[in-house]
C-alpha positions as CSV (number, residue, x, y, z in Angstrom):
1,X,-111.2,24.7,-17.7
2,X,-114.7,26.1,-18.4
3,X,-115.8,29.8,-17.9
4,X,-119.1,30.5,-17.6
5,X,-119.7,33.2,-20.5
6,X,-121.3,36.6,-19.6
7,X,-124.7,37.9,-20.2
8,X,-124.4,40.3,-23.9
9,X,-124.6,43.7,-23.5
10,X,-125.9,44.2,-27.4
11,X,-124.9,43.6,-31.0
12,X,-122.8,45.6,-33.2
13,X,-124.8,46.7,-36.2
14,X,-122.6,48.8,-38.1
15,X,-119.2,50.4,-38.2
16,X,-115.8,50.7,-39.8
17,X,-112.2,50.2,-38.6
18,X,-111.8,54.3,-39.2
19,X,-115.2,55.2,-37.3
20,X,-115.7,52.6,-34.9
21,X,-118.7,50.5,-34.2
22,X,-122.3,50.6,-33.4
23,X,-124.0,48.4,-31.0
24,X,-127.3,48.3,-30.2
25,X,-128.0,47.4,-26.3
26,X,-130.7,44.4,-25.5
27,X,-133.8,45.3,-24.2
28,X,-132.6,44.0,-20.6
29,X,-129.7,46.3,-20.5
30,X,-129.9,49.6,-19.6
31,X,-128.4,53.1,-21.5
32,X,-128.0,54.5,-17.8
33,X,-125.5,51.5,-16.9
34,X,-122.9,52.4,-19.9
35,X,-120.3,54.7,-19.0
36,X,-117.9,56.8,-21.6
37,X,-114.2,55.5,-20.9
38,X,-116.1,51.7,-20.5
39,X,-113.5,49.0,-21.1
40,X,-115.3,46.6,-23.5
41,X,-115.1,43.0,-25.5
42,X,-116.8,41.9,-28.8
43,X,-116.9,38.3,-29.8
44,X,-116.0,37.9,-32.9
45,X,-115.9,34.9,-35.2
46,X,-112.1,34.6,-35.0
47,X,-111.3,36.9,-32.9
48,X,-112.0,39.4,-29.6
49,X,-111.5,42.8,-30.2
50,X,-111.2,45.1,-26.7
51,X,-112.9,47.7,-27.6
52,X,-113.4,51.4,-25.4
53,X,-117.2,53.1,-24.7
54,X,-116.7,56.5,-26.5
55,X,-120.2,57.8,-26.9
56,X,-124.0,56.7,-25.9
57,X,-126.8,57.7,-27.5
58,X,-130.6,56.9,-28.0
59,X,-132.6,55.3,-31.0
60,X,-135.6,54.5,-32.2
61,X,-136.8,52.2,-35.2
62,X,-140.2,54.9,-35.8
63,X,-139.4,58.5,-36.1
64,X,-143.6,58.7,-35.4
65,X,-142.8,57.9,-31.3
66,X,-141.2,61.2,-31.2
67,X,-144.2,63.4,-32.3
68,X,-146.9,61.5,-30.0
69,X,-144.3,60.0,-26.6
70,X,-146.6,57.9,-23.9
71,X,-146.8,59.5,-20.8
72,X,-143.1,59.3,-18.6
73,X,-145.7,58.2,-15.7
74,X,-147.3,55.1,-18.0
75,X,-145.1,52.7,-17.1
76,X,-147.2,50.0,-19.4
77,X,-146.1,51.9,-22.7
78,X,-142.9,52.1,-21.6
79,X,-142.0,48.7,-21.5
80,X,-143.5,47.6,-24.3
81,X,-141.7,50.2,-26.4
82,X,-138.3,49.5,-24.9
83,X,-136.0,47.7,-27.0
84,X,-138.0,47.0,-29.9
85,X,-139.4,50.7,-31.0
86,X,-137.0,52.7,-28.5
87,X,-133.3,51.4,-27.4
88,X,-129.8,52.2,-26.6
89,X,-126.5,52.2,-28.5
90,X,-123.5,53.1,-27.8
91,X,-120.1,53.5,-29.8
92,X,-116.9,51.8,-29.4
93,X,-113.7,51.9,-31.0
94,X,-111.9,48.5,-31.2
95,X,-107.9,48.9,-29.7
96,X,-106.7,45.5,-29.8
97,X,-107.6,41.9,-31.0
98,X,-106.5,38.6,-29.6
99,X,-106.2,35.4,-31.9
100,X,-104.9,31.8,-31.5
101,X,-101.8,31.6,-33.4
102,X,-101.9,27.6,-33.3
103,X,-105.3,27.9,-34.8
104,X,-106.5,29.2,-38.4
105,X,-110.0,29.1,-38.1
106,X,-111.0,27.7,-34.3
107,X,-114.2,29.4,-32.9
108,X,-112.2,31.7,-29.9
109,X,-114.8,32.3,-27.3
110,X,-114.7,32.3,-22.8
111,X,-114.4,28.0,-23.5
112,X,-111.9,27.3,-25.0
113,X,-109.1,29.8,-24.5
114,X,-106.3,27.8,-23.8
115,X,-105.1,27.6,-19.8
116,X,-101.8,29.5,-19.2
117,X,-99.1,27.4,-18.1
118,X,-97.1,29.5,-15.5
119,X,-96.7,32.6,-17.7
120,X,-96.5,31.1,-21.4
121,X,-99.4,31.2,-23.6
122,X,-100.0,31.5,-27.1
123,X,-102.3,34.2,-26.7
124,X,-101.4,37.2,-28.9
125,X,-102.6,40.6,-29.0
126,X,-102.5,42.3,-32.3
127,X,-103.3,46.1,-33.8
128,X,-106.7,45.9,-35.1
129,X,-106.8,46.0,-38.7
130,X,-110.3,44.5,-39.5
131,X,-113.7,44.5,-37.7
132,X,-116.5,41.5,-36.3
133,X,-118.8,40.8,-38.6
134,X,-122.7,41.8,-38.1
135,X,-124.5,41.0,-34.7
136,X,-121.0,39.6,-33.0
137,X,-121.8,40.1,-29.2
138,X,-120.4,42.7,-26.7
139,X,-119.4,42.0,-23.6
140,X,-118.9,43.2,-20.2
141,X,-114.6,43.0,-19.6
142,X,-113.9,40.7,-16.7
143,X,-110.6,40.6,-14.8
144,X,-109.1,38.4,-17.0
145,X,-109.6,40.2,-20.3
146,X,-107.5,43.2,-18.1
147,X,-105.1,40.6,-16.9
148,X,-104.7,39.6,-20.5
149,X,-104.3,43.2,-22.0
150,X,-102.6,44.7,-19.7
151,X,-101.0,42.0,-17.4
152,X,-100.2,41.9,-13.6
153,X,-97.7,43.7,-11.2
154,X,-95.9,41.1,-10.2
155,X,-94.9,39.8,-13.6
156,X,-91.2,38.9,-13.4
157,X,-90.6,39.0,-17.1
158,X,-92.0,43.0,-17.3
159,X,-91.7,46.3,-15.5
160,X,-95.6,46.1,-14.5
161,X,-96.7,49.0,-12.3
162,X,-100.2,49.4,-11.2
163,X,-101.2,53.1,-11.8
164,X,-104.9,52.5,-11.2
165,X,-108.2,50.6,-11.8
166,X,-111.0,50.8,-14.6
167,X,-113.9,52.8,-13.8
168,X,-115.9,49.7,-12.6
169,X,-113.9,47.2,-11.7
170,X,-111.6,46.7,-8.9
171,X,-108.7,44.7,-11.0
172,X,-105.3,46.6,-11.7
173,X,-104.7,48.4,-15.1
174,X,-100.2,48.2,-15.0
175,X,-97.9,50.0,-17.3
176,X,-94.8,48.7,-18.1
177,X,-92.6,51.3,-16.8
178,X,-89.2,50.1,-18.9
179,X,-91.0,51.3,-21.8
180,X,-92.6,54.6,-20.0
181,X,-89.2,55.8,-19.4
182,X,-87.6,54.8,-23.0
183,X,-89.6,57.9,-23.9
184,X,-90.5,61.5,-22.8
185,X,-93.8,61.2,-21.4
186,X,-96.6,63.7,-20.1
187,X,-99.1,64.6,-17.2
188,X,-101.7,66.7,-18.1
189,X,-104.5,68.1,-16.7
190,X,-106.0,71.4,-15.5
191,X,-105.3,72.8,-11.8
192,X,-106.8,71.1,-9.1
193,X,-107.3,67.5,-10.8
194,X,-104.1,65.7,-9.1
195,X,-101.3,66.1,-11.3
196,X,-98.7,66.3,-8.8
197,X,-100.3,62.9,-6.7
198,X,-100.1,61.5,-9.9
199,X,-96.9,62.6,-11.2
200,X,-95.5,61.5,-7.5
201,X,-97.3,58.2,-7.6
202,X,-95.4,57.2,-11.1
203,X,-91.9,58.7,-9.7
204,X,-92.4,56.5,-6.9
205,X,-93.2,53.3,-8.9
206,X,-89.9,54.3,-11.3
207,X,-87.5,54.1,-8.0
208,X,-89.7,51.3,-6.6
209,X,-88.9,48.9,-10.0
210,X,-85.6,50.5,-10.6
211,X,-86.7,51.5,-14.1
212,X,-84.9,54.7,-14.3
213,X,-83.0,57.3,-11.9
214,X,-84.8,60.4,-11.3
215,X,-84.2,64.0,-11.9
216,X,-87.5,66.2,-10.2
217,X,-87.1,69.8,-10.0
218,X,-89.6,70.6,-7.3
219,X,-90.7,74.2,-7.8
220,X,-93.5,74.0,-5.1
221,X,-91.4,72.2,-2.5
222,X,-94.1,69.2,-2.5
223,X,-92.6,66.1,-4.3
224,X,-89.1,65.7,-1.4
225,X,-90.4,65.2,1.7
226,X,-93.6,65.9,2.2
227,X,-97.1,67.7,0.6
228,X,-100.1,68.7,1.6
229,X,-103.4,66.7,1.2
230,X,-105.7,67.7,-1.7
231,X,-108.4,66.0,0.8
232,X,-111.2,68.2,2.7
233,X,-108.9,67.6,5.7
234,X,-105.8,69.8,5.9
235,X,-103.3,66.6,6.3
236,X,-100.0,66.2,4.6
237,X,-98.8,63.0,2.4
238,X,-95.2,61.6,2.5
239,X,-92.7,62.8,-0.4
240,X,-90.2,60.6,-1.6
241,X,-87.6,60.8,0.6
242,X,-89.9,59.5,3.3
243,X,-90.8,56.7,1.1
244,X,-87.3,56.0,-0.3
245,X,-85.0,57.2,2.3
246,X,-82.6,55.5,0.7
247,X,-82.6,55.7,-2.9
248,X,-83.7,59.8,-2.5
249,X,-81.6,62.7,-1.7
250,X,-82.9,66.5,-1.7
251,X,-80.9,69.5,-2.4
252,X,-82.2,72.4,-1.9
253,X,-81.8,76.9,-2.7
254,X,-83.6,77.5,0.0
255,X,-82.5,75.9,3.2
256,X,-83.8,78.2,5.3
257,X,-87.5,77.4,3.8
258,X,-86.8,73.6,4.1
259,X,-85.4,74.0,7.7
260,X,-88.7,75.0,8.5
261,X,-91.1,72.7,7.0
262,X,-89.0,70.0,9.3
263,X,-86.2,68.7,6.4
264,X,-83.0,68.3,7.9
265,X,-81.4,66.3,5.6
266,X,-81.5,68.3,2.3
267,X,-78.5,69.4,0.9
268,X,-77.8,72.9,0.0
269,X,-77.4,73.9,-3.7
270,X,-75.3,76.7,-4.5
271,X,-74.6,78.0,-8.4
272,X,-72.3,80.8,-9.5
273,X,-72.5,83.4,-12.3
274,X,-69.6,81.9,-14.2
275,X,-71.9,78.5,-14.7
276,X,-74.5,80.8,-16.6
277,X,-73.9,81.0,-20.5
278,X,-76.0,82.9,-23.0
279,X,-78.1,80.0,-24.0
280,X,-79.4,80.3,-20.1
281,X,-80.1,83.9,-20.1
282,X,-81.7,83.0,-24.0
283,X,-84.0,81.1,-21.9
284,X,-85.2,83.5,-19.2
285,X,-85.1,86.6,-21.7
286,X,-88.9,87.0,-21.7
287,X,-89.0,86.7,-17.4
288,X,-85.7,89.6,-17.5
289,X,-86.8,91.4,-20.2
290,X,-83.6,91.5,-22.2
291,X,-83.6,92.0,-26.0
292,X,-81.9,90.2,-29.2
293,X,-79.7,93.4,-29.1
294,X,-78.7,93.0,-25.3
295,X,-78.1,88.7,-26.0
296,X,-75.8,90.1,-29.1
297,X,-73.9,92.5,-26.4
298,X,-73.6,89.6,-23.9
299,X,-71.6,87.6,-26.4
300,X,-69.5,90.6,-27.2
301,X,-68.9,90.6,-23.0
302,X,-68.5,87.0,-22.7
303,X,-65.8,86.9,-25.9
304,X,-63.9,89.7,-23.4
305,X,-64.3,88.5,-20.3
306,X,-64.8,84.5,-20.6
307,X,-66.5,82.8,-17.8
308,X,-66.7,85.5,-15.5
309,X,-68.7,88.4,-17.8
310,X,-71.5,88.6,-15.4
311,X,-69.3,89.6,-12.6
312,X,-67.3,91.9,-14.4
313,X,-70.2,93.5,-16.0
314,X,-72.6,93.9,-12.4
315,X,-69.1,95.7,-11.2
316,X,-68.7,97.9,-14.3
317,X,-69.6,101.5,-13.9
318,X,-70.7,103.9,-16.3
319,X,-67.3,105.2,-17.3
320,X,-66.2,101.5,-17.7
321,X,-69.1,100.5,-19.8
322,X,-68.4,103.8,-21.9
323,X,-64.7,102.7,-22.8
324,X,-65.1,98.9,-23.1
325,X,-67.7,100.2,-25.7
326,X,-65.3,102.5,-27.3
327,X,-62.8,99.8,-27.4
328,X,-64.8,96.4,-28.5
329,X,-67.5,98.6,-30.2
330,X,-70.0,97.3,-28.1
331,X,-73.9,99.1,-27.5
332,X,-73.5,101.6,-25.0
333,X,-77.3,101.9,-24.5
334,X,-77.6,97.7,-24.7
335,X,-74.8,96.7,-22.5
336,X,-76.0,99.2,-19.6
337,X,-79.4,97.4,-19.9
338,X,-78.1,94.7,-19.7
339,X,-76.4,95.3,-16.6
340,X,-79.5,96.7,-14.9
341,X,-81.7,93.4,-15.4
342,X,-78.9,91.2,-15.4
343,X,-78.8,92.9,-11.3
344,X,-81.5,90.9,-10.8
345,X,-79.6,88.0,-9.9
346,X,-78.2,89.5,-6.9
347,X,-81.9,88.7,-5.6
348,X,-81.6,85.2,-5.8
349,X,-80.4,83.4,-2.5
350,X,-78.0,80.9,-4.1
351,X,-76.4,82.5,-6.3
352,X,-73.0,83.3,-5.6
353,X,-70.5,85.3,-7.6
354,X,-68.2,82.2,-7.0
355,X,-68.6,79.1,-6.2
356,X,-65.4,76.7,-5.8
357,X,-67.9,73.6,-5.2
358,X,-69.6,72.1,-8.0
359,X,-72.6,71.1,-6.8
360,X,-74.2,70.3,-10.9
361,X,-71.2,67.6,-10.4
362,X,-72.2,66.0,-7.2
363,X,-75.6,65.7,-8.7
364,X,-74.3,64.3,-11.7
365,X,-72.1,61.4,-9.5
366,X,-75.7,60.9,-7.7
367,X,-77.4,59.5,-10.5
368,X,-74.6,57.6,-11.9
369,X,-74.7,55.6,-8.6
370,X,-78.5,54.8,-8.9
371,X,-79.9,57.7,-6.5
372,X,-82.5,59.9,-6.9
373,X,-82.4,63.6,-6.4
374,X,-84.8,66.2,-6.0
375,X,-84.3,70.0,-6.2
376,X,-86.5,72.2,-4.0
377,X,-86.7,76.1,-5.0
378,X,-88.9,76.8,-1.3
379,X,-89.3,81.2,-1.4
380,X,-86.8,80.9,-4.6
381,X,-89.5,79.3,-6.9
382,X,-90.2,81.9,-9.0
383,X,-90.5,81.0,-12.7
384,X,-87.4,82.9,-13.5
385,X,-85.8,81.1,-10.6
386,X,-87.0,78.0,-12.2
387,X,-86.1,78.2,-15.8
388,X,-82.7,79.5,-15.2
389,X,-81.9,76.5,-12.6
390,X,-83.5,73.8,-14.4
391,X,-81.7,75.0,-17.7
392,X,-78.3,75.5,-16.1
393,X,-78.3,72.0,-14.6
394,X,-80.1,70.1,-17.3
395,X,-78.1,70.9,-19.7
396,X,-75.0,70.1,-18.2
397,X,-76.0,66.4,-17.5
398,X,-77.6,66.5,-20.9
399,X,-73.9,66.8,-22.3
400,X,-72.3,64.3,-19.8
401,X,-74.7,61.6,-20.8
402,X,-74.4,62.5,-24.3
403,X,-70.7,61.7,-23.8
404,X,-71.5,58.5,-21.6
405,X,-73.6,57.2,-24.9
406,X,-70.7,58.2,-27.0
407,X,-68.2,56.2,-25.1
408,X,-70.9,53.3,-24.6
409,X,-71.6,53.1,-28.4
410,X,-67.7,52.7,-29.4
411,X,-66.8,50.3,-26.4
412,X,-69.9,47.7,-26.7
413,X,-69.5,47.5,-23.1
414,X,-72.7,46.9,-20.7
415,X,-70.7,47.9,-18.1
416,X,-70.5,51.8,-19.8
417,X,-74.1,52.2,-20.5
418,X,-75.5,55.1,-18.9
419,X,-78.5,54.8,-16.3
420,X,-81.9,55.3,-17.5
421,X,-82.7,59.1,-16.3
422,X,-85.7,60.7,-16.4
423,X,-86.2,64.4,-15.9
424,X,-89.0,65.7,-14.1
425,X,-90.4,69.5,-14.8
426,X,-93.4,71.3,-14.5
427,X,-94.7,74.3,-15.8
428,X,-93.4,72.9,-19.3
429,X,-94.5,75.3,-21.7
430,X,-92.3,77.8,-20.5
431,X,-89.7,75.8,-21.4
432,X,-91.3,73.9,-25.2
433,X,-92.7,76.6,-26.3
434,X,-92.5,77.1,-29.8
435,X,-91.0,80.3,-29.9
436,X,-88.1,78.9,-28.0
437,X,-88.0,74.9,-28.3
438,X,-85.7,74.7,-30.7
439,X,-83.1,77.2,-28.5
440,X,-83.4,74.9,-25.6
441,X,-82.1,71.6,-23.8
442,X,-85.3,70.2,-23.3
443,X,-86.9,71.0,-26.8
444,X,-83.3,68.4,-27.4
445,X,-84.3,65.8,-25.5
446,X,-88.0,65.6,-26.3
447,X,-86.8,65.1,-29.9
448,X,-83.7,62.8,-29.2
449,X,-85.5,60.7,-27.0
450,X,-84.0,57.8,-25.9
451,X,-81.1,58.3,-27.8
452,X,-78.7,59.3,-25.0
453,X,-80.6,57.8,-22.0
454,X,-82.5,61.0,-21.2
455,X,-86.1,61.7,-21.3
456,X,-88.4,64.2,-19.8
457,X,-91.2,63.5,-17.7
458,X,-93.7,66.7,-18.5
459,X,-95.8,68.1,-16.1
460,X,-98.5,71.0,-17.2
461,X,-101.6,72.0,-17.5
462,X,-101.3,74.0,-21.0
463,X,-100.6,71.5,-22.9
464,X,-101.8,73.9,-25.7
465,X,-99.1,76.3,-25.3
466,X,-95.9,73.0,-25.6
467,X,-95.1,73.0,-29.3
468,X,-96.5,70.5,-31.3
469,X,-93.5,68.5,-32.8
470,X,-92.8,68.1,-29.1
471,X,-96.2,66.9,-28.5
472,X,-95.9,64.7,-31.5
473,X,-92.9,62.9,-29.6
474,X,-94.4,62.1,-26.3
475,X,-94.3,58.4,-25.3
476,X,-97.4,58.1,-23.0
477,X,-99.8,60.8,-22.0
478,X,-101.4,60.5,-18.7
479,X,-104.4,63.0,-18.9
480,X,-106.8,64.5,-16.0
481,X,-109.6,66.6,-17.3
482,X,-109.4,69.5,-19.3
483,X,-111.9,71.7,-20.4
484,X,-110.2,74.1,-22.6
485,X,-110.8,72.8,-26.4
486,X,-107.2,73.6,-27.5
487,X,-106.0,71.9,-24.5
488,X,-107.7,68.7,-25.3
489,X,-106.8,68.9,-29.6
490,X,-103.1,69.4,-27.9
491,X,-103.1,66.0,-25.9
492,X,-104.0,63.9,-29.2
493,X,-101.3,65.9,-31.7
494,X,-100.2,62.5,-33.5
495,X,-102.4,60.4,-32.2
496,X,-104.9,57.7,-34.4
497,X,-108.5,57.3,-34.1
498,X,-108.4,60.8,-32.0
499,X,-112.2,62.0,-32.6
500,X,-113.5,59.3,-30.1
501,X,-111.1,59.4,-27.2
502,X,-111.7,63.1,-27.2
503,X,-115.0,62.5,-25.9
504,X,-113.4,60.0,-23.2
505,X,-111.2,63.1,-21.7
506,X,-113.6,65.8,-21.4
507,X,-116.4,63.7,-19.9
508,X,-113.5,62.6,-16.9
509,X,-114.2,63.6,-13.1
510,X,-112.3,66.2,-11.7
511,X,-110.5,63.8,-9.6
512,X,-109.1,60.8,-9.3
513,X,-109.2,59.4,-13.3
514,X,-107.2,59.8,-16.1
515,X,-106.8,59.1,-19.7
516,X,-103.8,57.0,-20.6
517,X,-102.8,56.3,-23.9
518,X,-99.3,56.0,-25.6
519,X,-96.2,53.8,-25.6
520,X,-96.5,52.0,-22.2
521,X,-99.7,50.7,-22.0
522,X,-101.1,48.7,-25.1
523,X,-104.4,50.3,-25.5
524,X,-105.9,53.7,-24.4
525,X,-107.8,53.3,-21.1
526,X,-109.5,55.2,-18.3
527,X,-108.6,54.8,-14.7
528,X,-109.3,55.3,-11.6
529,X,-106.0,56.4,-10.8
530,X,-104.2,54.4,-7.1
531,X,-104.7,56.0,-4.0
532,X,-102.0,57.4,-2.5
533,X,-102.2,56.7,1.1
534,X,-100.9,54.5,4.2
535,X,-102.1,51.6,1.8
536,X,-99.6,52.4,-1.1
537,X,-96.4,53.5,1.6
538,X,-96.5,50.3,2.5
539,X,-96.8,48.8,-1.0
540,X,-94.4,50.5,-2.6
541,X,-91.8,52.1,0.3
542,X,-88.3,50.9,0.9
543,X,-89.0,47.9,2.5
544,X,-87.9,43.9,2.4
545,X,-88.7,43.9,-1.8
546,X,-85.0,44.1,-2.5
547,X,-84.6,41.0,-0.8
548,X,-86.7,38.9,-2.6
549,X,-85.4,36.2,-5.0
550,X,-86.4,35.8,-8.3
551,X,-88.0,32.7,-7.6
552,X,-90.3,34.4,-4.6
553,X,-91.1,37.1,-7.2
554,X,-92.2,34.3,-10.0
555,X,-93.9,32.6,-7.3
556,X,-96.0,35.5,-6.3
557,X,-96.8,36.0,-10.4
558,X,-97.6,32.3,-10.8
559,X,-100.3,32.3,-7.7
560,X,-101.9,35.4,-9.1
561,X,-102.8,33.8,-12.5
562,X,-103.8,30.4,-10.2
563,X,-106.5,32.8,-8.5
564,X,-107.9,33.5,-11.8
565,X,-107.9,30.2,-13.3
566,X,-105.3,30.6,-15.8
């Protein structure tokens, strides 16, 4: 097989595995067609390095051009400086290199790569621990450098999703989704840039491959059944239920609200005051104002009363607070404000002073059996709302799972391991903030990580204000622009080779591409991120895709590589 190799961009002139590399663009190539967040490919002797476009910039070989420039309108001059006295260069930074491992010192060029044989090759990508020497050649990527970097959907051997395409190139960019949820993972990106299309496009392509069950609290009401359009046009997009009827359920604390945005199928979702412990209210102390002293008088209350203290303390009166005080040498002053704030509760729609159901159980028996559950707040989304939910019910799966990888461990048995779950919640700082992280169930689980099954799936657009050990643990961070400079020094908290990809993010459009770096994708890379429209219901809906053999699936992967001449 014989590729016909593509024109050179430029030579690399200088660099260093640390820095990155210079090139310097031919004459016949112009600065205006490079693009920061380019995917890239230098020929080496040995090897080709994929490389990203982090900066362009302008250079001359005779500082003197600058004190007497021709005329913009003297086109003559202008040629005959460019490229010689005045030219382009831009700087990469090399993320992965591909050898020959039957070969020790074979010339690798477009030639005489060796043809893939169904799926096998002995094509290996490496970590990039050396450089190309002087002048090696850069080239533009073609579809089967991505194809060989980041592979194809259909691969039957890996959990390929597409999430996108490179900036200008209509070939998929796929991230293996069995290693995206092996890990708690990230979507950042300031308001207005798509996090929650994006964060509904990966959900989807989770259920869709069966990577992982799903755990989304919804505080906006816009991931279940349906959302409105970020387009010009005020038209709505399907959630997941309407994509998954099957595989999704919805509960919901306001059914009411979710009557009337057309839902009739969501389930209502009910808690009770004897489910909240201290840790909650620990949570939530900031959004009901309650002090260290008042958390100290709630134990004292709780160690009286057991699971019922809230109740008994809303009912108390004055006298009563006075002698239990008296008794248990409690805080007069603290208890009483306690009570006051603690009245706020009586506010919230589903919450019930008891509650013989347990609906945190049915949820529970809902993801052991491979479904996927979303839980809409509608008028209840307020962020103490929010906190206090997502805490109560997270941390009680949180311990059930930590007892399904107990019992797992000891018996060996496949047949005990726990589902893959993934936790969906936005707003995150609120809840990984450093003041707090360590007090809370999802400050656990960003630091376990896969440990017990359970990662979080983090959707924000501080990422500033998450702590950083927390940051330090996230898998794969999916990034939309972001303008704030703390924001941006938050996203690459434990992350290599950081000073160049900075430049990537905060030159992104406002919508529609990403940065994506971290465990599930094999290089950093900036995409174009996949519509989601009429084109990808059909792609990825509940349709005939369950009923496909394996066979079909490896025929579908083997034509794809056949179309590209592998």
């Amino acid at each position: 097989m014989t590729n016909n190799q593509p024109q050179a961009l430029g030579s690399v002139i200088q660099g260093s595995l640390s820095e990155g590399l210079e090139v310097r663009l031919h004459p016949d190539v112009s600065v205006e067609d490079m693009r920061v967040g380019k995917f890239l490919v230098v020929q080496g002797t040995r090897s080709r390095f994929f490389c990203l476009l982090t900066d362009v910039s302008l250079g001359t070989s005779n500082p003197r051009i600058f004190t007497h420039p021709p005329d913009h309108n003297d086109s003559f001059w202008m040629d005959i400086l460019a490229g010689s006295d005045t030219y382009g260069t831009i700087e990469i930074a090399p993320m992965l290199m591909l050898t020959l491992t039957d070969t020790e010192k074979e010339l690798v060029n477009y030639d005489n790569i060796p043809q893939l044989e169904g799926i096998e090759t002995n094509l290996q990508l490496l970590p990039v621990k050396t450089i190309p020497s002087h002048f090696s050649q850069v080239y533009e990527s073609t579809e089967r450098d991505f194809r060989c970097v980041f592979g194809w959907e259909n691969d039957p051997y890996k959990c390929n999703f597409s999430i996108g395409q490179p900036l200008d190139m209509d070939v998929p960019v796929c991230m293996d989704l069995s290693r995206f949820v092996e890990r708690s993972n990230g979507i950042f990106g300031k308001s207005g840039t798509g996090k929650s299309f994006l964060t509904r496009l990966l959900i989807s392509g989770v259920i869709r491959k069966e990577a992982a069950v799903n755990l989304m609290f919804d505080m906006h009401s816009e991931y279940g059944w349906e959302a409105v359009s970020e387009a010009k046009q005020a038209v709505t997009v399907k959630g997941l239920k309407q994509l998954f009827p099957n595989r999704v359920e919805i509960y919901t604390l306001d059914a009411e609200s979710t009557r009337r945005r057309g839902v009739t199928n969501a389930h209502e979702l009910y808690l009770s005051y004897s489910q909240i412990e201290i840790e909650d209210l620990r949570l939530i102390a900031r959004e009901l104002g309650l002090s260290e002293a008042s958390l100290d008088n709630a134990n004292i209350l709780a160690s009286e009363f057991g699971k019922d203290w809230i109740y008994q303390l809303i009912n108390m009166t004055n006298e009563d607070i006075s002698v239990f005080c008296n008794e248990k040498q409690g805080h007069q002053g603290s208890i009483m404000a306690l009570q006051r704030k603690l009245k706020r509760l009586e506010d919230l729609k589903y919450m019930k002073s008891a509650c013989p159901h347990n609906y945190i159980k049915e949820i529970l028996s809902l993801l052991d059996g491979g479904k996927n559950v979303v839980v809409e707040f509608g008028s209840q989304g307020s962020m103490l709302s929010y906190m206090l939910v997502t805490n109560m019910i997270t941390r009680r799966i949180h311990t059930e799972y930590v007892k399904k990888a107990e019992k797992f461990l000891q018996s060996k048995n496949v047949l005990d391991r726990p589902r893959q779950l993934v936790i969906t919640i936005e707003e995150a700082h609120r809840f990984l903030d450093s003041k707090i992280v360590h007090q809370t169930i999802f400050g656990t689980i960003a630091r376990e990580m896969r440990k017990y099954f359970v990662t979080l799936l983090i959707v924000d657009q501080r990422p500033s204000g998450i702590d950083n050990e927390v940051m330090s643990q996230v898998g794969t961070r999916i990034t939309c622009l972001l303008n704030d400079e703390k924001d941006i020094d938050a996203i690459f908290t434990g992350v290599s080779g950081a000073s160049g990809l900075r430049s990537v993010l905060s030159k992104l459009d406002s919508k529609q591409q990403a940065l994506v770096l971290g465990h599930a994708v094999p290089m950093p890379v900036v995409v174009r991120t996949r519509p989601y429209d009429g084109t990808f219901y059909e792609e990825i809906g509940d349709n005939d895709w369950q009923n496909k053999s394996d066979e079909e699936v490896f025929k579908e992967a083997k034509s794809a590589l056949s179309d590209l001449g592998f």
